[in-house]
C-alpha positions as CSV (number, residue, x, y, z in Angstrom):
1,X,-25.9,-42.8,67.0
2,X,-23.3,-42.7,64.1
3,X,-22.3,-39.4,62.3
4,X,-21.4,-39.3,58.5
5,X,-18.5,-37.6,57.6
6,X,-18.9,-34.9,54.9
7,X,-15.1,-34.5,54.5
8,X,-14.4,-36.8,51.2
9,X,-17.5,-34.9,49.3
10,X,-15.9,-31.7,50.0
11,X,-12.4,-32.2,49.1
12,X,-13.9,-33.9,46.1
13,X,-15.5,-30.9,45.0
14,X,-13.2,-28.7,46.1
15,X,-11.0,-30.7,43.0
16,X,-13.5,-30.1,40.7
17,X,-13.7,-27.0,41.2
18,X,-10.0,-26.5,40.7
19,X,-10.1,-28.8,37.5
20,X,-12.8,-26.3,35.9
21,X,-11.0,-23.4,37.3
22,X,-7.7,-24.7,35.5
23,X,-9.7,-26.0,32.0
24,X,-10.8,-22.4,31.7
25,X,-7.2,-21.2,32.6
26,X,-6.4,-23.3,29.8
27,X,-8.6,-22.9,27.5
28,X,-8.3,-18.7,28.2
29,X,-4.7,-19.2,27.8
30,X,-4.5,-20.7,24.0
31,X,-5.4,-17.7,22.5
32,X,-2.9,-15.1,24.2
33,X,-0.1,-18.1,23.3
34,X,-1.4,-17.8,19.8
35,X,-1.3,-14.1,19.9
36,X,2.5,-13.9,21.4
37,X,3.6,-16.6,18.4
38,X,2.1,-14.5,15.8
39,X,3.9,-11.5,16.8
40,X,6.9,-13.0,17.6
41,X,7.0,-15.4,14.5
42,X,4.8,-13.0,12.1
43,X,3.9,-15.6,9.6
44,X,2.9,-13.5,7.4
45,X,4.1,-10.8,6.1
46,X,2.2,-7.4,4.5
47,X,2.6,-3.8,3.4
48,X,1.5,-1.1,6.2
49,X,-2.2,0.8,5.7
50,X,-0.6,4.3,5.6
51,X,-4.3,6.1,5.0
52,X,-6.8,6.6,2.2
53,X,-5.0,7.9,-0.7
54,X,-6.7,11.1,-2.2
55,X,-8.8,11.2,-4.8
56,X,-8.9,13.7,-7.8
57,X,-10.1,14.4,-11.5
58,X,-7.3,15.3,-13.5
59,X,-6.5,15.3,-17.5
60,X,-4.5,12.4,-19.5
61,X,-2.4,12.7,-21.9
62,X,-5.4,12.2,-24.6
63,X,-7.6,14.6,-23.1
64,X,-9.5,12.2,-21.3
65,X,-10.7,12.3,-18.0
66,X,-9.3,10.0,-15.0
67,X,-10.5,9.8,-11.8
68,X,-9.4,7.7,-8.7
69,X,-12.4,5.6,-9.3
70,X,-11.8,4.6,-12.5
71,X,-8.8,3.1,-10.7
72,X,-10.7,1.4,-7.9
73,X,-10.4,-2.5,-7.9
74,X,-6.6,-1.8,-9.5
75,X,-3.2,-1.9,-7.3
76,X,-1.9,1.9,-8.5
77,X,2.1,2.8,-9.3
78,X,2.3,6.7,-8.9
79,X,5.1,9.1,-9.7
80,X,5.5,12.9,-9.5
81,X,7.7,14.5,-12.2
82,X,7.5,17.0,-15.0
83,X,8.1,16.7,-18.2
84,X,11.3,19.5,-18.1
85,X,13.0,17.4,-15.4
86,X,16.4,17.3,-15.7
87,X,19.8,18.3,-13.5
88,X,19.9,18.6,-10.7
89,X,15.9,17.1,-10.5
90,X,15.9,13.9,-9.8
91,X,13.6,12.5,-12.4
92,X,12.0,9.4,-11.6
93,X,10.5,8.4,-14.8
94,X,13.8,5.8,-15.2
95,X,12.3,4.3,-11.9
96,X,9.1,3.5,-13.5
97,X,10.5,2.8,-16.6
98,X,11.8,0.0,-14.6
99,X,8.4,-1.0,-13.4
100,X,6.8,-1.4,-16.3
101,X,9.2,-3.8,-17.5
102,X,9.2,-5.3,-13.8
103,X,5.3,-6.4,-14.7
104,X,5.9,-7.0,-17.9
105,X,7.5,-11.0,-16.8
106,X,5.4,-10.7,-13.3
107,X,2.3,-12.9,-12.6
108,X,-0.5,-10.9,-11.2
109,X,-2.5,-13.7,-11.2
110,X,-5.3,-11.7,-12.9
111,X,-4.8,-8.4,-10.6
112,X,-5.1,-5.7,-12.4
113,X,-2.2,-3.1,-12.0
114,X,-2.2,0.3,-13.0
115,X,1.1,3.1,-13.3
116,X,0.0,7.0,-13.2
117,X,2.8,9.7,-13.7
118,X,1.0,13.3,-11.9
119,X,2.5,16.0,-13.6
120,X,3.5,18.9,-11.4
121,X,3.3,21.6,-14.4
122,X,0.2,22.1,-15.8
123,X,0.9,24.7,-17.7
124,X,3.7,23.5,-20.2
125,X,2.7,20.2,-19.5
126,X,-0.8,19.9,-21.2
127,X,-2.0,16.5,-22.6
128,X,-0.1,16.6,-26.5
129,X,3.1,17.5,-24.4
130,X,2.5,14.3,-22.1
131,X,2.2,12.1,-24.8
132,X,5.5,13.1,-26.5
133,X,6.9,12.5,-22.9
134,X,5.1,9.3,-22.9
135,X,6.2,8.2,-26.2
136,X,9.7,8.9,-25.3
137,X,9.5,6.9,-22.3
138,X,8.6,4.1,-23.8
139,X,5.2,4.2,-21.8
140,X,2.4,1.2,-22.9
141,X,-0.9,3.4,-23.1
142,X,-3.3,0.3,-21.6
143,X,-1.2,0.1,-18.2
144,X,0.7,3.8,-17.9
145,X,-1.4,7.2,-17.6
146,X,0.0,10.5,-17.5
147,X,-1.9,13.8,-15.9
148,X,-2.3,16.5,-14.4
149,X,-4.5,19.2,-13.3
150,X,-5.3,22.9,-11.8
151,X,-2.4,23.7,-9.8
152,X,-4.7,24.3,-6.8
153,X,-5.8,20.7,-7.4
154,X,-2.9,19.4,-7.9
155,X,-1.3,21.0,-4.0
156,X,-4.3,19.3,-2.6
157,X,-3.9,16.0,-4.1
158,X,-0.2,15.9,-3.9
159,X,0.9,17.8,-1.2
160,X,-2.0,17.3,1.1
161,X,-3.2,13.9,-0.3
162,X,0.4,11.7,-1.1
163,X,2.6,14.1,1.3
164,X,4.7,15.5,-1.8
165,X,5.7,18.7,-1.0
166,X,6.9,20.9,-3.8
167,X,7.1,24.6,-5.2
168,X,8.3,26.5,-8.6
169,X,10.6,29.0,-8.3
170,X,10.4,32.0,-10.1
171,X,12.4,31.0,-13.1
172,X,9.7,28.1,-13.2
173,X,11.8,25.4,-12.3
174,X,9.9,23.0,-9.8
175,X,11.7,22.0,-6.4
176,X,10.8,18.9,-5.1
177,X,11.9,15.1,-4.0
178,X,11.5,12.7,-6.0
179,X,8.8,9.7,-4.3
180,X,7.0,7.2,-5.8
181,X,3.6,5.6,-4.3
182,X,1.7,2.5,-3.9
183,X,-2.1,2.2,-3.3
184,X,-4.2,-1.0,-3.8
185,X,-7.2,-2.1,-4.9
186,X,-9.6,-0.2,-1.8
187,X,-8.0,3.0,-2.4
188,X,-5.7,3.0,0.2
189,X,-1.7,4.1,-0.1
190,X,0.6,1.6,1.0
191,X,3.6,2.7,0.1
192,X,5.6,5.9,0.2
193,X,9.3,5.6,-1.2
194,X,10.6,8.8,-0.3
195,X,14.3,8.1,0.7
196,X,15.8,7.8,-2.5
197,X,14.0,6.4,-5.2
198,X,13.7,2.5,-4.8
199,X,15.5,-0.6,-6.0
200,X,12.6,-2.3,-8.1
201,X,13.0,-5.0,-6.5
202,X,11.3,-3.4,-3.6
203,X,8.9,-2.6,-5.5
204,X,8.6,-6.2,-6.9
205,X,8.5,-7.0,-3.1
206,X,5.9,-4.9,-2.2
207,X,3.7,-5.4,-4.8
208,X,3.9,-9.5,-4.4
209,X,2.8,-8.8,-0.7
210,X,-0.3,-7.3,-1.8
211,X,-1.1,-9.4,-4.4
212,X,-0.9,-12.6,-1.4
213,X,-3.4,-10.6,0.9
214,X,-5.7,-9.9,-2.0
215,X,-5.9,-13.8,-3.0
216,X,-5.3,-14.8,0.7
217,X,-7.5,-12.7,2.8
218,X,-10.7,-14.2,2.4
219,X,-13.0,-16.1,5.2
220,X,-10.4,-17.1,8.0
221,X,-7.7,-16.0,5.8
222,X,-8.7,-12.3,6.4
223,X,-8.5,-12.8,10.0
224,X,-5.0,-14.0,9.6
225,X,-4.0,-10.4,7.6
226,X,-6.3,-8.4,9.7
227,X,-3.8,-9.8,12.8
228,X,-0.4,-9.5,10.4
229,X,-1.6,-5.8,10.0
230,X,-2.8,-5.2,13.9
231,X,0.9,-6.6,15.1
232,X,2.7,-4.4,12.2
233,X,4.2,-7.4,10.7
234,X,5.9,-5.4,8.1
235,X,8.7,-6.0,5.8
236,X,12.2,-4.5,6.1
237,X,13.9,-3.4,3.3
Protein backbone atom coordinates (compact mmCIF):
# COMPACT_ATOMS: atom_id res chain seq x y z
CA UNK A 1 0.00 0.00 0.00
CA UNK A 2 1.58 3.44 -0.80
CA UNK A 3 0.75 6.60 1.25
CA UNK A 4 0.61 10.12 -0.38
CA UNK A 5 2.29 12.78 1.23
CA UNK A 6 0.25 15.87 1.98
CA UNK A 7 3.39 17.95 2.96
CA UNK A 8 4.02 19.96 -0.43
CA UNK A 9 0.13 21.06 -0.54
CA UNK A 10 0.45 22.38 2.87
CA UNK A 11 3.56 24.35 2.75
CA UNK A 12 2.10 25.54 -0.59
CA UNK A 13 -0.73 26.98 1.05
CA UNK A 14 0.82 27.92 3.93
CA UNK A 15 2.70 30.53 1.17
CA UNK A 16 -0.26 31.64 -0.04
CA UNK A 17 -1.50 32.42 2.77
CA UNK A 18 1.47 34.54 3.74
CA UNK A 19 1.48 36.23 0.16
CA UNK A 20 -2.33 37.40 0.85
CA UNK A 21 -1.45 38.18 4.39
CA UNK A 22 1.52 40.44 3.05
CA UNK A 23 -0.64 41.97 -0.18
CA UNK A 24 -3.07 43.29 2.41
CA UNK A 25 -0.04 44.41 4.70
CA UNK A 26 0.75 46.25 1.64
CA UNK A 27 -1.95 47.42 0.30
CA UNK A 28 -3.06 48.63 4.30
CA UNK A 29 0.27 50.17 4.44
CA UNK A 30 0.01 52.82 1.29
CA UNK A 31 -2.32 54.94 2.87
CA UNK A 32 -0.61 55.52 6.40
CA UNK A 33 2.72 56.19 4.09
CA UNK A 34 0.63 58.73 2.28
CA UNK A 35 -0.66 60.08 5.40
CA UNK A 36 3.02 60.47 7.15
CA UNK A 37 4.30 62.25 3.63
CA UNK A 38 1.53 64.73 3.79
CA UNK A 39 2.19 65.75 7.10
CA UNK A 40 5.72 65.68 6.95
CA UNK A 41 5.91 67.37 3.39
CA UNK A 42 2.48 69.46 3.68
CA UNK A 43 2.04 70.14 0.10
CA UNK A 44 -0.25 72.29 0.52
CA UNK A 45 -0.51 74.99 2.33
CA UNK A 46 -3.88 76.88 3.99
CA UNK A 47 -5.21 79.41 6.49
CA UNK A 48 -6.53 77.70 9.89
CA UNK A 49 -10.64 77.46 10.48
CA UNK A 50 -10.60 79.47 13.67
CA UNK A 51 -14.67 79.26 14.04
CA UNK A 52 -17.83 80.81 12.53
CA UNK A 53 -17.44 84.37 12.49
CA UNK A 54 -20.56 86.20 14.06
CA UNK A 55 -23.08 87.59 12.42
CA UNK A 56 -24.86 91.02 12.93
CA UNK A 57 -27.06 93.91 11.34
CA UNK A 58 -25.52 97.03 11.73
CA UNK A 59 -25.73 100.60 9.83
CA UNK A 60 -23.34 101.98 6.88
CA UNK A 61 -22.20 104.87 6.32
CA UNK A 62 -25.36 105.70 3.90
CA UNK A 63 -27.81 104.59 6.23
CA UNK A 64 -28.13 101.30 4.73
CA UNK A 65 -28.47 98.18 6.24
CA UNK A 66 -25.56 95.32 6.15
CA UNK A 67 -25.73 92.10 7.29
CA UNK A 68 -23.21 89.19 7.31
CA UNK A 69 -25.26 87.65 4.62
CA UNK A 70 -25.12 90.10 2.32
CA UNK A 71 -21.42 89.27 2.64
CA UNK A 72 -21.85 85.48 2.24
CA UNK A 73 -20.05 84.06 -0.96
CA UNK A 74 -17.32 87.19 -0.39
CA UNK A 75 -13.73 86.63 1.39
CA UNK A 76 -14.23 89.66 4.24
CA UNK A 77 -11.23 92.30 5.45
CA UNK A 78 -12.52 93.58 8.96
CA UNK A 79 -11.05 96.33 11.15
CA UNK A 80 -12.07 97.81 14.52
CA UNK A 81 -11.43 101.59 15.00
CA UNK A 82 -13.30 104.81 15.61
CA UNK A 83 -13.46 107.61 13.84
CA UNK A 84 -11.57 109.88 16.91
CA UNK A 85 -8.61 107.54 16.86
CA UNK A 86 -5.62 109.06 17.42
CA UNK A 87 -2.47 109.02 20.04
CA UNK A 88 -1.82 106.88 21.79
CA UNK A 89 -4.74 104.53 19.79
CA UNK A 90 -3.36 102.65 17.44
CA UNK A 91 -5.50 103.28 14.44
CA UNK A 92 -5.56 100.73 11.96
CA UNK A 93 -7.24 102.41 9.20
CA UNK A 94 -3.45 103.02 7.56
CA UNK A 95 -3.39 99.10 7.58
CA UNK A 96 -6.38 98.87 5.42
CA UNK A 97 -5.57 101.68 3.61
CA UNK A 98 -2.84 99.47 2.50
CA UNK A 99 -5.23 96.66 1.61
CA UNK A 100 -7.26 98.27 -0.54
CA UNK A 101 -4.45 99.28 -2.62
CA UNK A 102 -2.94 95.64 -2.04
CA UNK A 103 -6.26 94.36 -4.23
CA UNK A 104 -6.29 97.04 -6.31
CA UNK A 105 -3.08 95.13 -8.69
CA UNK A 106 -4.20 91.52 -7.07
CA UNK A 107 -5.92 88.91 -9.25
CA UNK A 108 -8.85 87.42 -7.52
CA UNK A 109 -9.53 85.49 -10.30
CA UNK A 110 -13.26 86.51 -10.02
CA UNK A 111 -13.42 86.15 -6.00
CA UNK A 112 -15.23 88.62 -4.73
CA UNK A 113 -13.55 90.46 -1.79
CA UNK A 114 -15.05 92.69 0.53
CA UNK A 115 -13.25 95.35 3.49
CA UNK A 116 -15.67 96.33 6.54
CA UNK A 117 -14.33 98.99 9.14
CA UNK A 118 -16.93 98.17 12.67
CA UNK A 119 -16.97 101.31 14.35
CA UNK A 120 -16.68 100.99 18.20
CA UNK A 121 -18.60 104.46 18.86
CA UNK A 122 -21.93 104.56 17.84
CA UNK A 123 -22.81 107.46 19.19
CA UNK A 124 -20.42 110.19 17.52
CA UNK A 125 -19.90 107.94 14.91
CA UNK A 126 -23.32 107.83 13.09
CA UNK A 127 -23.44 107.09 9.25
CA UNK A 128 -22.80 111.16 7.78
CA UNK A 129 -19.70 111.05 10.33
CA UNK A 130 -18.50 107.64 8.64
CA UNK A 131 -18.50 108.85 5.38
CA UNK A 132 -16.40 111.98 6.08
CA UNK A 133 -14.11 109.35 7.72
CA UNK A 134 -14.47 107.32 4.57
CA UNK A 135 -13.82 110.05 2.26
CA UNK A 136 -10.75 110.97 4.13
CA UNK A 137 -9.47 107.62 3.93
CA UNK A 138 -9.52 107.41 0.56
CA UNK A 139 -12.15 104.42 0.91
CA UNK A 140 -13.76 103.03 -2.76
CA UNK A 141 -17.60 102.73 -1.72
CA UNK A 142 -18.22 99.32 -4.01
CA UNK A 143 -15.37 97.25 -1.96
CA UNK A 144 -14.98 99.27 1.64
CA UNK A 145 -18.15 99.50 4.20
CA UNK A 146 -18.10 101.26 7.28
CA UNK A 147 -20.65 100.52 10.38
CA UNK A 148 -21.64 100.20 13.35
CA UNK A 149 -24.39 99.47 15.70
CA UNK A 150 -26.09 99.39 19.34
CA UNK A 151 -23.39 99.26 21.65
CA UNK A 152 -24.86 96.11 23.16
CA UNK A 153 -24.71 94.68 19.63
CA UNK A 154 -21.68 95.72 18.91
CA UNK A 155 -19.97 93.84 22.59
CA UNK A 156 -21.64 90.84 21.24
CA UNK A 157 -20.39 90.93 17.82
CA UNK A 158 -17.00 92.11 18.64
CA UNK A 159 -16.06 91.12 21.83
CA UNK A 160 -17.90 87.88 21.92
CA UNK A 161 -18.00 87.20 18.19
CA UNK A 162 -14.19 88.39 16.65
CA UNK A 163 -12.53 88.23 20.39
CA UNK A 164 -11.97 92.17 20.46
CA UNK A 165 -12.09 93.14 23.69
CA UNK A 166 -12.60 96.91 24.40
CA UNK A 167 -14.16 99.57 26.84
CA UNK A 168 -14.65 103.63 26.92
CA UNK A 169 -13.44 105.35 29.64
CA UNK A 170 -15.15 107.89 31.21
CA UNK A 171 -13.80 110.82 29.26
CA UNK A 172 -15.15 108.64 26.20
CA UNK A 173 -12.04 107.66 24.93
CA UNK A 174 -12.16 103.85 23.80
CA UNK A 175 -9.36 101.38 25.05
CA UNK A 176 -8.59 98.69 22.89
CA UNK A 177 -5.95 96.78 20.53
CA UNK A 178 -5.87 97.21 17.42
CA UNK A 179 -6.67 93.64 15.23
CA UNK A 180 -7.71 93.15 11.92
CA UNK A 181 -9.82 89.91 10.67
CA UNK A 182 -10.14 87.56 7.83
CA UNK A 183 -13.30 85.44 7.15
CA UNK A 184 -14.10 83.73 3.66
CA UNK A 185 -16.62 82.99 1.57
CA UNK A 186 -18.68 80.20 4.24
CA UNK A 187 -18.66 82.66 6.88
CA UNK A 188 -15.95 81.39 8.76
CA UNK A 189 -12.85 83.70 10.37
CA UNK A 190 -9.61 82.71 9.34
CA UNK A 191 -7.57 85.05 10.46
CA UNK A 192 -7.02 87.05 13.64
CA UNK A 193 -3.95 89.57 13.42
CA UNK A 194 -3.78 90.66 16.88
CA UNK A 195 0.07 91.00 17.60
CA UNK A 196 0.65 94.16 16.06
CA UNK A 197 -1.02 95.12 13.08
CA UNK A 198 0.34 93.09 10.00
CA UNK A 199 2.75 93.57 7.21
CA UNK A 200 0.30 93.50 4.09
CA UNK A 201 2.06 91.24 2.76
CA UNK A 202 0.72 88.75 5.16
CA UNK A 203 -2.19 89.76 4.32
CA UNK A 204 -1.49 89.33 0.59
CA UNK A 205 -0.28 85.86 1.85
CA UNK A 206 -3.22 84.84 3.48
CA UNK A 207 -5.62 85.92 1.22
CA UNK A 208 -3.75 84.09 -1.95
CA UNK A 209 -4.13 80.87 0.27
CA UNK A 210 -7.68 81.16 0.32
CA UNK A 211 -8.24 82.14 -2.96
CA UNK A 212 -6.13 78.49 -4.02
CA UNK A 213 -8.53 76.38 -1.73
CA UNK A 214 -11.61 78.16 -3.11
CA UNK A 215 -10.48 77.30 -6.91
CA UNK A 216 -8.70 74.12 -5.76
CA UNK A 217 -10.96 72.32 -3.39
CA UNK A 218 -13.30 70.77 -5.62
CA UNK A 219 -13.98 66.77 -6.29
CA UNK A 220 -10.51 65.09 -5.04
CA UNK A 221 -9.16 68.45 -4.66
CA UNK A 222 -11.30 69.02 -1.48
CA UNK A 223 -10.00 65.89 -0.11
CA UNK A 224 -6.52 67.22 -0.51
CA UNK A 225 -7.52 70.65 1.66
CA UNK A 226 -9.80 68.76 3.90
CA UNK A 227 -6.26 66.72 4.92
CA UNK A 228 -3.95 70.13 4.59
CA UNK A 229 -6.57 71.43 7.31
CA UNK A 230 -6.86 68.01 9.48
CA UNK A 231 -2.72 67.93 9.79
CA UNK A 232 -2.67 71.91 10.54
CA UNK A 233 -0.59 72.54 7.59
CA UNK A 234 -0.47 76.16 8.31
CA UNK A 235 1.69 78.96 7.24
CA UNK A 236 4.35 80.68 9.36
CA UNK A 237 4.67 84.13 9.24
Amino acid sequence: MSVTSTYPEQRSAGQNNRKLILLWLGLLAIPLVAVILFAVFQPVKVVPRIGLAPGFIFTDQNGARLTNEDLRGKVVIYNFTTTSCTAPCVDSAPTMQGVQALLARLDTEGIPVKMVTISLDPERDAPQRLGEYAQRLGADPALWHFVTGAPERLKQVVGGGFGLYYKQEDDGVFEFDPMIALVDGNGILRAQYKRGLPDVDFVARDLGLIFDEVRNSTGAGGLVYEAAHLFACYATY
